[in-house]
mmCIF file of the N, C-alpha and C atoms, coordinates in Angstrom:
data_MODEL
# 
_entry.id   MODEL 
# 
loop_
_atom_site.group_PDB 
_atom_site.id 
_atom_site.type_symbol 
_atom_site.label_atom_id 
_atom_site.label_alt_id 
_atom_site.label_comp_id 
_atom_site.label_asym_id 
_atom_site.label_entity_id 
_atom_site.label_seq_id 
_atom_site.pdbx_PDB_ins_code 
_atom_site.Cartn_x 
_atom_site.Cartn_y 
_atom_site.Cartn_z 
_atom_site.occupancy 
_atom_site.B_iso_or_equiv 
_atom_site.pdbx_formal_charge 
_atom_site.auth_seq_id 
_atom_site.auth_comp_id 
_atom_site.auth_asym_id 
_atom_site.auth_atom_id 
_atom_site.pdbx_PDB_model_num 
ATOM 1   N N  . UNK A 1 1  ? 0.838   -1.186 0.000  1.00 0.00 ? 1  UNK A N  1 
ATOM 2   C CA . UNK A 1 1  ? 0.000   0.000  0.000  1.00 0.00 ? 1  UNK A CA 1 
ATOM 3   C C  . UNK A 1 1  ? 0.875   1.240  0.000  1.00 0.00 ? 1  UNK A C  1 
ATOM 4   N N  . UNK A 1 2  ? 0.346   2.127  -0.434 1.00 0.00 ? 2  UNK A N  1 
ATOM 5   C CA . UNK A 1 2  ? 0.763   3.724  -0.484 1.00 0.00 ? 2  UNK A CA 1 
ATOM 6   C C  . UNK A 1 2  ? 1.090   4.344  0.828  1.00 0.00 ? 2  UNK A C  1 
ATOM 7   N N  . UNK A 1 3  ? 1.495   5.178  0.667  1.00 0.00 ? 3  UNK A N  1 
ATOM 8   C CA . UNK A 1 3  ? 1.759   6.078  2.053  1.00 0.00 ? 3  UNK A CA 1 
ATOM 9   C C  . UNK A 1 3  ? 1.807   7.060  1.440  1.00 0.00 ? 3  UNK A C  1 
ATOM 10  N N  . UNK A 1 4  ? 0.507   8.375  2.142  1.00 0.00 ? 4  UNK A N  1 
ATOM 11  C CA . UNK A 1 4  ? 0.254   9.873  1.524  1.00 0.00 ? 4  UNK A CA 1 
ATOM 12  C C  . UNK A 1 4  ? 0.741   10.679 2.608  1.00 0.00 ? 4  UNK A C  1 
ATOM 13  N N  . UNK A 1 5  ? 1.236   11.403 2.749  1.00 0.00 ? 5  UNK A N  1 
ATOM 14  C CA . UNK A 1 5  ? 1.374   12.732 3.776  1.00 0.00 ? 5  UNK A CA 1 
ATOM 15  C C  . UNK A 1 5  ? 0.785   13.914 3.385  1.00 0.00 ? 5  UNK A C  1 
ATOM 16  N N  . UNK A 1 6  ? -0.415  14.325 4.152  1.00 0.00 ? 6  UNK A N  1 
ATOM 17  C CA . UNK A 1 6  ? -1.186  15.722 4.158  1.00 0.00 ? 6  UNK A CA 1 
ATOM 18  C C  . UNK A 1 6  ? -0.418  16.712 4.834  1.00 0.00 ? 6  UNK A C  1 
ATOM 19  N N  . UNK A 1 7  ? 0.091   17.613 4.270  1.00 0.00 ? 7  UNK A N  1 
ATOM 20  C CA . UNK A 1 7  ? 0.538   18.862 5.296  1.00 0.00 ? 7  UNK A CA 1 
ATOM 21  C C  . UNK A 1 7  ? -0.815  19.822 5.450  1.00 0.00 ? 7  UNK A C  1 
ATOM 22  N N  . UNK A 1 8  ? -0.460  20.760 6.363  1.00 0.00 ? 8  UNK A N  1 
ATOM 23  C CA . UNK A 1 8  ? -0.892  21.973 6.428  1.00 0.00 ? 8  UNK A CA 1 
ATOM 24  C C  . UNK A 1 8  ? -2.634  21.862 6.677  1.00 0.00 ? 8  UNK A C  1 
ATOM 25  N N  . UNK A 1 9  ? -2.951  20.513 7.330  1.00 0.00 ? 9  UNK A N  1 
ATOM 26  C CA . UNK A 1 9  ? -4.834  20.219 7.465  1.00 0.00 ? 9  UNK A CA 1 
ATOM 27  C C  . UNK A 1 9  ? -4.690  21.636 8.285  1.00 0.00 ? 9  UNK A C  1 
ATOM 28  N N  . UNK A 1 10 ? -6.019  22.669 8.249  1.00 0.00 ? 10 UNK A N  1 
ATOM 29  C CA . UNK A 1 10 ? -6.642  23.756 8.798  1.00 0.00 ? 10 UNK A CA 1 
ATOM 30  C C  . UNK A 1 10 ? -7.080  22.721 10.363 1.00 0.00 ? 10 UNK A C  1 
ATOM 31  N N  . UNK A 1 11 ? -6.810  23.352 11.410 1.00 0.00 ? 11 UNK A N  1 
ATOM 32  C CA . UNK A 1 11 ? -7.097  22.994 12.676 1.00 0.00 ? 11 UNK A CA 1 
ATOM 33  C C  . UNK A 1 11 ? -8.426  22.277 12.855 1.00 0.00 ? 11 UNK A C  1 
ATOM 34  N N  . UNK A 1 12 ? -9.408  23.626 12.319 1.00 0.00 ? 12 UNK A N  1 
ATOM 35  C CA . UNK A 1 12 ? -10.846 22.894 11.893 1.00 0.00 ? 12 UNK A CA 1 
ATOM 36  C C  . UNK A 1 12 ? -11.315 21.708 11.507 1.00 0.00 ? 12 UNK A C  1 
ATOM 37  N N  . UNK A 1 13 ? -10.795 21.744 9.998  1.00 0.00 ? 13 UNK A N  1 
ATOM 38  C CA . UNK A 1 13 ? -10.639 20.423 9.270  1.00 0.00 ? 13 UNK A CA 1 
ATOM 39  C C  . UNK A 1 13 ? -10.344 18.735 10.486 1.00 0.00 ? 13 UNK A C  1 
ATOM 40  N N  . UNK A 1 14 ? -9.145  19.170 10.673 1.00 0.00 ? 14 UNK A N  1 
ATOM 41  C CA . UNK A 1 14 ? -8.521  18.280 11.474 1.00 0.00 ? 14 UNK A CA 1 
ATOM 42  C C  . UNK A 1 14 ? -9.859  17.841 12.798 1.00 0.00 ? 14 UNK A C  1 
ATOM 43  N N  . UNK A 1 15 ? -9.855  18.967 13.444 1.00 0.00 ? 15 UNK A N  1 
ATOM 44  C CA . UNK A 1 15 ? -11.088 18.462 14.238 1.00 0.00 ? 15 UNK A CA 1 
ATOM 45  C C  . UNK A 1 15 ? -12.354 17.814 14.245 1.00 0.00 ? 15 UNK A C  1 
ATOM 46  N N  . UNK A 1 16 ? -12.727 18.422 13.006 1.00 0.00 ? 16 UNK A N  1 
ATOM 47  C CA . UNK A 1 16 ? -14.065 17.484 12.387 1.00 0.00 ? 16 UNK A CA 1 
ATOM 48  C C  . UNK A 1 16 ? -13.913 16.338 12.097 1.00 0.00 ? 16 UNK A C  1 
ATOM 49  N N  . UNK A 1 17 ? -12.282 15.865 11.188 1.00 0.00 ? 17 UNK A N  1 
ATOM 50  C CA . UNK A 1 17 ? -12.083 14.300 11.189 1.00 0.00 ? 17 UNK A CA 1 
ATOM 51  C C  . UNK A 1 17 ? -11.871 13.239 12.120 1.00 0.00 ? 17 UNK A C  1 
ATOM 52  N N  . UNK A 1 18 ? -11.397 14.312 13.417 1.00 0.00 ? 18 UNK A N  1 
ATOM 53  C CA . UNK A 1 18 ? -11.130 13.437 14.755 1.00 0.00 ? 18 UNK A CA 1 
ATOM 54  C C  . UNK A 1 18 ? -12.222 13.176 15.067 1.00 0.00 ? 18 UNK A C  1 
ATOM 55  N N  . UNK A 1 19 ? -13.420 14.136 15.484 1.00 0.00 ? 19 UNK A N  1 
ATOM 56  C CA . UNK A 1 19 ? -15.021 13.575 15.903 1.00 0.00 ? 19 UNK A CA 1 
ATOM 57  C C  . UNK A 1 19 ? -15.631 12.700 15.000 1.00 0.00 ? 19 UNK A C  1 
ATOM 58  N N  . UNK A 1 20 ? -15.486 13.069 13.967 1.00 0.00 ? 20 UNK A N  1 
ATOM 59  C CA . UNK A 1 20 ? -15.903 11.870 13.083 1.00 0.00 ? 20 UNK A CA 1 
ATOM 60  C C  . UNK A 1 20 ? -15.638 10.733 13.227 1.00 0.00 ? 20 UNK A C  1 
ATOM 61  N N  . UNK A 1 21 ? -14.261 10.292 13.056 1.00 0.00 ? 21 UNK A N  1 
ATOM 62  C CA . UNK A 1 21 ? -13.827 9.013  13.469 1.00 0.00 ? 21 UNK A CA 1 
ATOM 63  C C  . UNK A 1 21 ? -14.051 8.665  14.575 1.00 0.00 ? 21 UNK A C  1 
ATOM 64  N N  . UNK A 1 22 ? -14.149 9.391  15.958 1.00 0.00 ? 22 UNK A N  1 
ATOM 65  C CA . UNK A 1 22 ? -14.143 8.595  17.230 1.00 0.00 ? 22 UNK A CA 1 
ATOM 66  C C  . UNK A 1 22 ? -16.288 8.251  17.051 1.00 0.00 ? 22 UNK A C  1 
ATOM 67  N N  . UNK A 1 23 ? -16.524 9.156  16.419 1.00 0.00 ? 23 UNK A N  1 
ATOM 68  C CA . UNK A 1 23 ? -18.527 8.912  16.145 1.00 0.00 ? 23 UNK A CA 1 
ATOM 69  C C  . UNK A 1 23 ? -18.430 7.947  15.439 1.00 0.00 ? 23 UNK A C  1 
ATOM 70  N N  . UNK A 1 24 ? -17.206 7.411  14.216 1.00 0.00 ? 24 UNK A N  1 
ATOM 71  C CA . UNK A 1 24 ? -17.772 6.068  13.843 1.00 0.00 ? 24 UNK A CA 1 
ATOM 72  C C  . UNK A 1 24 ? -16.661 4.960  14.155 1.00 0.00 ? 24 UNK A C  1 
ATOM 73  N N  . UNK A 1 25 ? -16.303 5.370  15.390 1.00 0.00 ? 25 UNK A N  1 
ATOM 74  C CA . UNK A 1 25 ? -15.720 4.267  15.993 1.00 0.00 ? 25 UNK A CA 1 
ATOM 75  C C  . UNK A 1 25 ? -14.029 3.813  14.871 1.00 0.00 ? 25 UNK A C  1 
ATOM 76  N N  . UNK A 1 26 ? -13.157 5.138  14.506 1.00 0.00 ? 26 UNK A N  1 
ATOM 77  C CA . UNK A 1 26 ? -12.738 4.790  13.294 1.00 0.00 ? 26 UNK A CA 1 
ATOM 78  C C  . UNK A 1 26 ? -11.696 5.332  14.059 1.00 0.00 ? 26 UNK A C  1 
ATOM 79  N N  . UNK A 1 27 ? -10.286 4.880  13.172 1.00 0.00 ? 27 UNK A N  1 
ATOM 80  C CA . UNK A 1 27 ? -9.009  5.908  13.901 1.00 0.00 ? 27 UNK A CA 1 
ATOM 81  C C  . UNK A 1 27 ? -9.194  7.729  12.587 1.00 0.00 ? 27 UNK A C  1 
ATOM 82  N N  . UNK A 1 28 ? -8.606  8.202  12.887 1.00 0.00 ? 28 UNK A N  1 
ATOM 83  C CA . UNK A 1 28 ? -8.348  9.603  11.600 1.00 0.00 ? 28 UNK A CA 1 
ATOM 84  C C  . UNK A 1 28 ? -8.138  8.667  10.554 1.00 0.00 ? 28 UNK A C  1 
ATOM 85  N N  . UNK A 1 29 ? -7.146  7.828  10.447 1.00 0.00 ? 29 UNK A N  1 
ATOM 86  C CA . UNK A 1 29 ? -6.280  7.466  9.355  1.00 0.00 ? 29 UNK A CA 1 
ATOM 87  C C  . UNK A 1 29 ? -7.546  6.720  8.554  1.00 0.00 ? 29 UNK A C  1 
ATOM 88  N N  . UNK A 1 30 ? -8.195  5.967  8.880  1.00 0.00 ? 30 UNK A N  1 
ATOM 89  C CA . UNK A 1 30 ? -9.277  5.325  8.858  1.00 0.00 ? 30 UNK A CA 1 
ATOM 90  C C  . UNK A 1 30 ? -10.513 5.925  7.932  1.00 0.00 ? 30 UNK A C  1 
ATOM 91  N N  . UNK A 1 31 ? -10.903 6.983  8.965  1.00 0.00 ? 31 UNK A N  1 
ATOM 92  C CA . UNK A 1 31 ? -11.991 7.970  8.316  1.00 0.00 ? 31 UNK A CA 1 
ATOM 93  C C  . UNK A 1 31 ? -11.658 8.678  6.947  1.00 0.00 ? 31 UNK A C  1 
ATOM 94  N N  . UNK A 1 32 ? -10.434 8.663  7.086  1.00 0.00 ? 32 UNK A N  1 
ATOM 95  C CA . UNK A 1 32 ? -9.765  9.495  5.626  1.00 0.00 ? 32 UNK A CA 1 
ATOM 96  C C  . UNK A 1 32 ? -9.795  8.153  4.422  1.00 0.00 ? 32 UNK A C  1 
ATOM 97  N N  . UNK A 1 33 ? -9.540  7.810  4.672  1.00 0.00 ? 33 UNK A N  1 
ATOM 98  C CA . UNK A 1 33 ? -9.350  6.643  3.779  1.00 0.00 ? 33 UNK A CA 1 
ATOM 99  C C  . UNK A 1 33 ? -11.055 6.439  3.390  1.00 0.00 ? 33 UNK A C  1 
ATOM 100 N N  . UNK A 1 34 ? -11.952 6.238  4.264  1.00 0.00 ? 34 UNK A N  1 
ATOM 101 C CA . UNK A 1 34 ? -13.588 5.706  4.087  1.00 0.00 ? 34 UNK A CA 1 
ATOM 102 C C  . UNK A 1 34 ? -14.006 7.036  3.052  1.00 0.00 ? 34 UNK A C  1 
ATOM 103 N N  . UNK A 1 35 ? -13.748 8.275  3.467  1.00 0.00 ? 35 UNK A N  1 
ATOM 104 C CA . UNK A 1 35 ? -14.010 9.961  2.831  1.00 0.00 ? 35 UNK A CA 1 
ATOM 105 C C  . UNK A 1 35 ? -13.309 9.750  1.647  1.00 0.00 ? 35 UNK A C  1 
ATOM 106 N N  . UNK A 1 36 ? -12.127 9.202  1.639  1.00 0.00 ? 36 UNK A N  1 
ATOM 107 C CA . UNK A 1 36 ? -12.104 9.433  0.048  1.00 0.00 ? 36 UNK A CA 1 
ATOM 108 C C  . UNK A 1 36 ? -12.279 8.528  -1.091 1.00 0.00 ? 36 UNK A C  1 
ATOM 109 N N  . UNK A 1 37 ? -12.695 7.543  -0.419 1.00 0.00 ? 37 UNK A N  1 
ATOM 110 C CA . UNK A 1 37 ? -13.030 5.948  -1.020 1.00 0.00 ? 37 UNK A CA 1 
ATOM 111 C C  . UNK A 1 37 ? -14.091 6.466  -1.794 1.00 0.00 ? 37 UNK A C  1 
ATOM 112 N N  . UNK A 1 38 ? -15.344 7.002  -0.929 1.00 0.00 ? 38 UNK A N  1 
ATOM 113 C CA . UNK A 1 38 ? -16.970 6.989  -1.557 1.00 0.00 ? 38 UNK A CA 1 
ATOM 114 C C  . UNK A 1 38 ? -16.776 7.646  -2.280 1.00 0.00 ? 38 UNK A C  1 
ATOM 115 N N  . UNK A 1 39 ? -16.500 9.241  -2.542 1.00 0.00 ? 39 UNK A N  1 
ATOM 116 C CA . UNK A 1 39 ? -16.960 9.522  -3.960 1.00 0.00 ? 39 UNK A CA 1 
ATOM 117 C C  . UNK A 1 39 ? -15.912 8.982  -5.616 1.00 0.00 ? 39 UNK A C  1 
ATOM 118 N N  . UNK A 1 40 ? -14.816 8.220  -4.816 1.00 0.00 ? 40 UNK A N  1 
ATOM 119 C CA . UNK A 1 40 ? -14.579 7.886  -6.219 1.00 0.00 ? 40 UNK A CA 1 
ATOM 120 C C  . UNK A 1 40 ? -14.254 6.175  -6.241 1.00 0.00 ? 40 UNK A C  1 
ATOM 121 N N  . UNK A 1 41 ? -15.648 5.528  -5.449 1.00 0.00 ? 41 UNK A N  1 
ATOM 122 C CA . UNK A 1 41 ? -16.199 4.440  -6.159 1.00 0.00 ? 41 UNK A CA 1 
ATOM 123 C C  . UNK A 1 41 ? -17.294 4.419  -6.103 1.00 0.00 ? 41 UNK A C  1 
# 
């Protein structure tokens, strides 16, 4: 598998993916991966 590095996530950003993931029981790394899966399959 790949390995991506995001710089510079906006604090915001970042925060919304942390609640997200801990709401679906997901790590960050996790939720990012599920977010960018759906719209391009």
């Amino acid at each position: 598998m790949a390995t991506i590095t995001v710089k510079n996530i906006p604090d915001d950003l970042y925060l919304a993916l942390k609640q997200a993931a801990e709401a679906n029981h997901r790590s960050v790394n996790r939720e990012i991966i599920v977010r960018i899966e759906q719209p391009l399959r």
